[in-house]
Every structure is written in C-alpha cells, then in structure tokens.
N, C-alpha and C positions, 0 to 999 in steps of 0.2 A: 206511701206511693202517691194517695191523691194529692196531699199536701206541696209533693212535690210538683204535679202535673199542674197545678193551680200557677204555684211558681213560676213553672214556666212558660207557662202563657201568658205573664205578666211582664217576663224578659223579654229586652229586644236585642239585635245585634247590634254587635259592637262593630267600630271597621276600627284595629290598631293597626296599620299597613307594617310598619318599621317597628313592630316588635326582633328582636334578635335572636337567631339563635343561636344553642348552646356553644355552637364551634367559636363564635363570636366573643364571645364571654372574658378570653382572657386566660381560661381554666383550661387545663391537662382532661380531655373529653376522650373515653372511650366508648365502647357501644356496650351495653349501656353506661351513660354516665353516671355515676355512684358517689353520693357524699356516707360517710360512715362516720360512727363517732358518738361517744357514749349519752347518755339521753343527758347526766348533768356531769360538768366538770366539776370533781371533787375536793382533789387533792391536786398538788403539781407533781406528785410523783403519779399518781394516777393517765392525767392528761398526759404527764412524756409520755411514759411507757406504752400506752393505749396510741399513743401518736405513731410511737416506733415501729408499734408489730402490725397498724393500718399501713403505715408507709413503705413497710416490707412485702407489703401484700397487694400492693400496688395502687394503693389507694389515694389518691391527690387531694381528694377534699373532707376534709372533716369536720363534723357536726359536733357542739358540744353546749350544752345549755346551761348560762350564765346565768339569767333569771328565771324562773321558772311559776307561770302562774299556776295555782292548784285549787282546786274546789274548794276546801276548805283551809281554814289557817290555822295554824300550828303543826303543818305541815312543812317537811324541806323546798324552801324555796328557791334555792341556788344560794353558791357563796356571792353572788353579784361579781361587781366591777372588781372583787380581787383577786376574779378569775383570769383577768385579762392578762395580767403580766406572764403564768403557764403558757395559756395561749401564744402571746406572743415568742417565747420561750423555743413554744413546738414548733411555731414557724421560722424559724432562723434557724433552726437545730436539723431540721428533718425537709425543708423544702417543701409545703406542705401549703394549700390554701385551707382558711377556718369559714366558717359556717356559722351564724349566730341569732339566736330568735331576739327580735327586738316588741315590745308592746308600749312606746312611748317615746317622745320625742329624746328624753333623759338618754336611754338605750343606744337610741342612732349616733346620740354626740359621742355617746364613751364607745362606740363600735370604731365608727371611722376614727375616730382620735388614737388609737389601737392599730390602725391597718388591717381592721377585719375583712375579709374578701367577698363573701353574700352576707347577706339580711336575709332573715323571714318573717312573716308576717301570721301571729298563730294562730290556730282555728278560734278561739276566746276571743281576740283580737276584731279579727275579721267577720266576727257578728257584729258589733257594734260601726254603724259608719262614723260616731264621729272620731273615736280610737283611731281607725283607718284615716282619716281626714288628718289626724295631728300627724302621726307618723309620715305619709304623703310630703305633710310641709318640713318637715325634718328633711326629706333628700332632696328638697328643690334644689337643682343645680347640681348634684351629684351624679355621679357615672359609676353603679355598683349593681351587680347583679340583685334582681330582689326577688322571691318565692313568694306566692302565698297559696297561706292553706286555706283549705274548704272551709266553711261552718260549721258550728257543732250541728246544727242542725239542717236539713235536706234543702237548703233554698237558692239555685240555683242564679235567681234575680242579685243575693247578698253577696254571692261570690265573683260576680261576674262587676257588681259595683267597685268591690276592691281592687279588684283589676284598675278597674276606669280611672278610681282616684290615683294609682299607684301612676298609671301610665300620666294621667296629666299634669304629674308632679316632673314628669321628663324623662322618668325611667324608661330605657326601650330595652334594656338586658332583664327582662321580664319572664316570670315561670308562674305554673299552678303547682301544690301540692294538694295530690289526694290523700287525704286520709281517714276516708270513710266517715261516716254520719251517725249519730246517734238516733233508739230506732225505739218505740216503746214494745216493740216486739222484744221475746226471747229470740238470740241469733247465737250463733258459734262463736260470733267474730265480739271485741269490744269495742267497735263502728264496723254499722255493714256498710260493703264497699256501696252498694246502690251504685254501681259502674255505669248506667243510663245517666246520669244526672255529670259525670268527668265526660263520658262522650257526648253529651249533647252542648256540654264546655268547648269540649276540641271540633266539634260543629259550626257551632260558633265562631269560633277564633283556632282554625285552623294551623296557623303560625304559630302558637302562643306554645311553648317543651312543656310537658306536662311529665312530673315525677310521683310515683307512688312510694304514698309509705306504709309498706307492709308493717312494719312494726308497732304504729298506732293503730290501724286497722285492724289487727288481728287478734293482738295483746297480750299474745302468746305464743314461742320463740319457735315454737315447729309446723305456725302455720305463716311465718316470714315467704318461706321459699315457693308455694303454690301461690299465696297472692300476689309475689315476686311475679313467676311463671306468668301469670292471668295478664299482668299488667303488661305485658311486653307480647304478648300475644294480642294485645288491643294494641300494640304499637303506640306507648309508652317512650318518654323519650328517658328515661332515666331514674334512679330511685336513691331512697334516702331511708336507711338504716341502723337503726342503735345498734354499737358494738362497747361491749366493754372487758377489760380484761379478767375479772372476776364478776359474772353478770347475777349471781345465787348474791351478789354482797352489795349489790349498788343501792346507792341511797334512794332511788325513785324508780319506777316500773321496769323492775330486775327479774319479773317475767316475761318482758318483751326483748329484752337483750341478749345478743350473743357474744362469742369471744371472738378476736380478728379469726384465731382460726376456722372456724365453725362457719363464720363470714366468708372466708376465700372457698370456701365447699359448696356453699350455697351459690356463690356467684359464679362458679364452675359449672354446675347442673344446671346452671337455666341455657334456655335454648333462645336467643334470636332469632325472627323472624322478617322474609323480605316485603318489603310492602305491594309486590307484584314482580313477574319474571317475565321475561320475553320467550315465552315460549307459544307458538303460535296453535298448538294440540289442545295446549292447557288452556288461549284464551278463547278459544273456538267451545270448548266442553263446557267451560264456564258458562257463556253467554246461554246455552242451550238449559241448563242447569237452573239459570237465572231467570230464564223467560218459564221453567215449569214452576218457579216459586212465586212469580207474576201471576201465573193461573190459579195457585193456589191460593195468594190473598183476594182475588176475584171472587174466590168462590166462599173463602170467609167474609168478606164484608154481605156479599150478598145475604151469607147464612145471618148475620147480626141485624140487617135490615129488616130480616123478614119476622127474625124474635122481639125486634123494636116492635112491628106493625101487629104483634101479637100482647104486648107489654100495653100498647094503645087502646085494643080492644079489652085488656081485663080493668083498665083504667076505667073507661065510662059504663062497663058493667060493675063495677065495683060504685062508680059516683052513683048509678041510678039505684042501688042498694044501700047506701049512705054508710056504704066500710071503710073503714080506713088503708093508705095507702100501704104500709107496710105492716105485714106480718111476720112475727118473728118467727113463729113455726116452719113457712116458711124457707126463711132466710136462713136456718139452721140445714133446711133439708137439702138447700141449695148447695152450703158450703161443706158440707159432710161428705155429699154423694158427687159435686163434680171432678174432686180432688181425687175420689177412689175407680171416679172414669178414665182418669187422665193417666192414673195409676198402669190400669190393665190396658193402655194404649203406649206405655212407654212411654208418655209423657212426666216432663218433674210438677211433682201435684203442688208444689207450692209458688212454683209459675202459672197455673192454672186457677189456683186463688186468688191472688194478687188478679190476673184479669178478672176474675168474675165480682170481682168486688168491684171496680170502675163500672161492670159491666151492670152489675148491681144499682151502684149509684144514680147512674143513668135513665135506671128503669127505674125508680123510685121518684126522680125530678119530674118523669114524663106524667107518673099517674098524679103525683102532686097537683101538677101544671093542667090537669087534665081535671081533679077535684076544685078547681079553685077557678074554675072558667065558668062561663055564663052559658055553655052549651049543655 
C-alpha cells in the first residue's frame, strides 16, 4: 500500500480527450462487454469447439493465448503463430472477433497479418517501458483496439506510462485491464485486486473502458463471479474471462478456467448497476447523507491532527532522552490491539491495518525529523 502511495504521487494526469469508447470499437458491445476464451489456444479442435459453445452463449469476443510468457522455462508457452490459422478458422466459421496478447513487435506483425480484432498488452510486458515502447511502434498507423494490462506490481505511474506510449503511437480505441497486483502479503486472491490504484486510473482518465479480469486476479474458478460482481459495482466497463471446454485439462492455469457453460451462469448472476437515477427523494437523501460523511472526516482529520501534535511531543521527549525513534514493542502493541478495536466496532480490522501502518509511517518520519534537527 505505501509503495503504491509513493507511486502515486509520482503520477501526473494525463489529458487523452479522443480516447474511444467501447461502442466505437467496431465490436458487438453488450453491458457488460465480455471477451471469453481459453487462456491458451491449444489444439484446433479445441479453439473451434470452445469458439462454438462461446458463440452460442453469446459471446462476440474471444480471447485466446498464442504466445504465452511464463515465469519460468520449460514451461507451455503457446503453440505461437500456428495458432493462427484455428483462429482464423473460428472466425469465418462462427462470426466471431479474436483477441490476442502480443509482447513484441514480432507478435503485432503476425496478429494484423491474421485479421486479429484487439491486442493486448501483458502485465510482464507493461512493466518494462522499453517492451511497451517497441510494441507502441509496431501499431504506428494502425486502427485496432488495444488493452493493457496493470503491472505485476502496484505502480500506478508504470501503468499509466503504457497507456501514454500506446496512445501516442495513435491508438484512440484504447482500454485498461485489471488484473490485480502481486502482494508480498498472504491474500485469498493470486493478484490482490488493490481496486484504489484501477480507480484512482479511471480518476485519472475518466474516458479511458476499463475491463476486469477476474480470472487472473482471483486464480481460482469460484472466486471469477464475486470479483466479476465487485467490478461492475465500481462501474467497470466490461470484463475478460478464461473459458475452456474442458478446464480440469488445459495446458496452463486450469484453475482459473471455466466451461462456456459455467460462464453463461456466471454472467447471468451478475447484476448491473446505474451510475445514477433521476430521482429527486433519492438525490435529496443523498446530499443529506453526504454532508453527515463530510462532518465525519472533519472530525477524523481533526482526530489525526491532534495524534500528530501528540507523536511531536513524544518525539523531543524521546530526542531529549537520546531514544530511538522506533520501538518495536511498541509497534507490535499498535498493530495487534487496533485491528481487535476496529473488530468490536464493526469495522474490517485489515482496513484498519493497512491505515495504521501509513499512519505509523508517518509518525516515525515526524520523530525522525524531529531526532535529527538542531532544536
């Protein structure tokens, strides 16, 4: 979390005006828009068939991964480029747009040479800016929808650079994917979503369709559908899903996969939400609502001000003792006992950690800063 906050204070806005959106694209766009489609293209009896029982299910775009980078080697990396011919295959058979990760100029040539319909840009990828930079000059002059995904890691300034170089390569049919971050914490999820770092993206760049992928975020097939839910509840413009026909047998992360039908279930139970109504009761209670959550961080900041002014005083009583700033004892009894406050208040104690650790930090720079002055 601080890592991230560093980040982003580091970021500036962007203005992309003439990014597009999804309606624009070209693509068959429903609410939500949905690419699906098996994490790698295996076989071509695989890709039809997996194409057939998406495109029955109403699905217009499908994802399917050609090359595939992997942490280590000797691992399935995709069949490559002799994937394409399937692909193309599924799209003349089934009416179908494809979907394709590209990491190299190599990639973009045999995509478009193909008639592939999006690019994406993968999290591996998009840490690296000159990776990003190659790719970028690979679509100069092209008119193709292109995705990119987050970092592997929480940096908010890296992800938002990828953008920049994509956009000034000319691309305006431009998207983000989330798909969570890797965390040195133990979490549930295999990338926590860290959902403050995609919204403080779509803060940013407003305009910019932003799609989640529960599938890489979660990394396992029965928490698809809540982080699904989550993300459309943030008003999400659409999401990107592994499907595969037999998902217990895919050659690569065949616990994150479902089968189309398993997929039309999931994308039945989620619920749309409006991004506001005309109702004049509802924006009247609101506003009322909003001005008591006003008073309420009034009275928090106040309360943080005054544990600053109190952090300051144990600082020069500590300098005039010649103790050190931090004690771990302490900082143990801190993060033990606010979490089991926050508890018996109904509060979730590990949103309450996470603040007291900034809040921690904070207080640490001040007594620092306060050891190390000439007063």
């Amino acid at each position: 979390m601080l890592e991230f906050v560093i980040h982003l204070k580091k970021s500036k806005m962007l203005e992309l005006p003439d990014i597009q959106s999804i309606k624009n694209w070209g693509i068959e766009v429903k609410n939500p828009f949905v690419i699906a489609g098996p994490c790698s293209a295996e076989t071509r009896e695989q890709v039809l068939e997996t194409t057939a029982q998406l495109a029955q299910k109403g699905i217009h775009t499908i994802r399917a991964g050609v090359w595939k980078p992997r942490t280590r080697p000797n691992n399935f990396e995709g069949v490559g480029e002799k994937a394409m011919p399937w692909l193309v295959e599924a799209k003349e058979r089934y009416g179908v747009k494809f979907a394709v990760e590209v990491a190299n100029p190599k990639h973009v040539e045999v995509c478009l040479k193909n008639g592939i319909d999006v690019l994406w840009i993968g999290a591996r990828s998009t840490v690296n800016p000159f990776t990003v930079q190659e790719i970028a000059d690979a679509l100069t002059g092209v008119d193709i929808p292109v995705l990119i995904k987050n970092p592997i890691n929480p940096d908010l300034a890296l992800w938002m650079g990828a953008i920049e170089r994509v956009y000034n390569a000319g691309i305006r049919k431009l998207g983000a994917i989330h798909r969570g971050f890797s965390s040195f914490q133990n979490t549930t999820y295999r990338n926590a979503p860290m959902w403050q770092i995609a919204i403080e993206l779509k803060t940013k760049l407003p305009q910019l369709p932003l799609i989640c992928d529960p599938s890489h975020m979660g990394g396992k097939r029965e928490l698809i559908q809540p982080l699904a839910q989550m993300s459309l509840d943030l008003n999400y413009d659409g999401l990107i899903i592994e499907s595969h026909i037999t998902p217990d047998l895919a050659w690569s992360d065949a616990s994150q996969q479902v089968t189309p039908d398993r997929l039309a279930e999931i994308l039945s139970a989620l619920k749309t939400r409006q991004i506001t109504v005309d109702n004049v009761e509802y924006q009247s209670q609101l506003e009322i609502i909003r001005e008591q959550i006003d008073e309420a961080d009034r009275e928090i900041l106040e309360a943080i001000s005054r544990r600053m002014r109190l952090v300051e005083k144990i600082g020069y009583y500590k300098k005039a003792n010649n103790v050190a700033a931090l004690q771990m004892d302490r900082w143990h009894e801190i993060f033990s006992s606010r979490p089991e406050w926050a508890r018996a208040l109904q509060i979730n104690p590990n949103f309450i950690e996470e603040l007291y650790r900034l809040i921690h930090d904070e207080s640490i720079k001040k007594q620092t800063d306060i050891l190390d002055s000439d007063i």
